[in-house]
C-alpha positions, 0 to 999 in steps of 0.5 A: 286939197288945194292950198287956196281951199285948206286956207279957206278951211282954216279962216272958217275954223278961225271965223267959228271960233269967234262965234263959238267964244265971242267973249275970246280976245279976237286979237288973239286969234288974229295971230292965228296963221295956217302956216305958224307951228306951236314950239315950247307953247308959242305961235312961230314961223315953220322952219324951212328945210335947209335945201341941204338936208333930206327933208329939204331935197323932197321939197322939190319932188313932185 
């Protein structure tokens, strides 16, 4: 899937949720992020992958 499709999947997930639970505080859902991870029950940036370990020498490989 092209990343511009999966970003659109995710704010139409995101918009349906609005509808789904219009009594939700929608500012909470603002701070939804296709690119956040949940740690320790928190929204937070993705780690990036030292470009020195393993995971990070993939990173380039296509």
């Amino acid at each position: 899937m092209r990343t511009g499709a999966y970003l659109d999947e995710f704010d139409f997930a995101i918009a349906q949720a609005k509808i789904i639970y219009p009594e939700a505080d929608h500012s909470l859902l603002a701070q939804a992020d296709a690119f956040k991870v949940i740690k320790d029950g928190k929204l937070v940036d993705q780690e990036v992958p030292d470009a020195s370990s393993p995971a990070g020498r993939l990173r380039g490989v296509k």
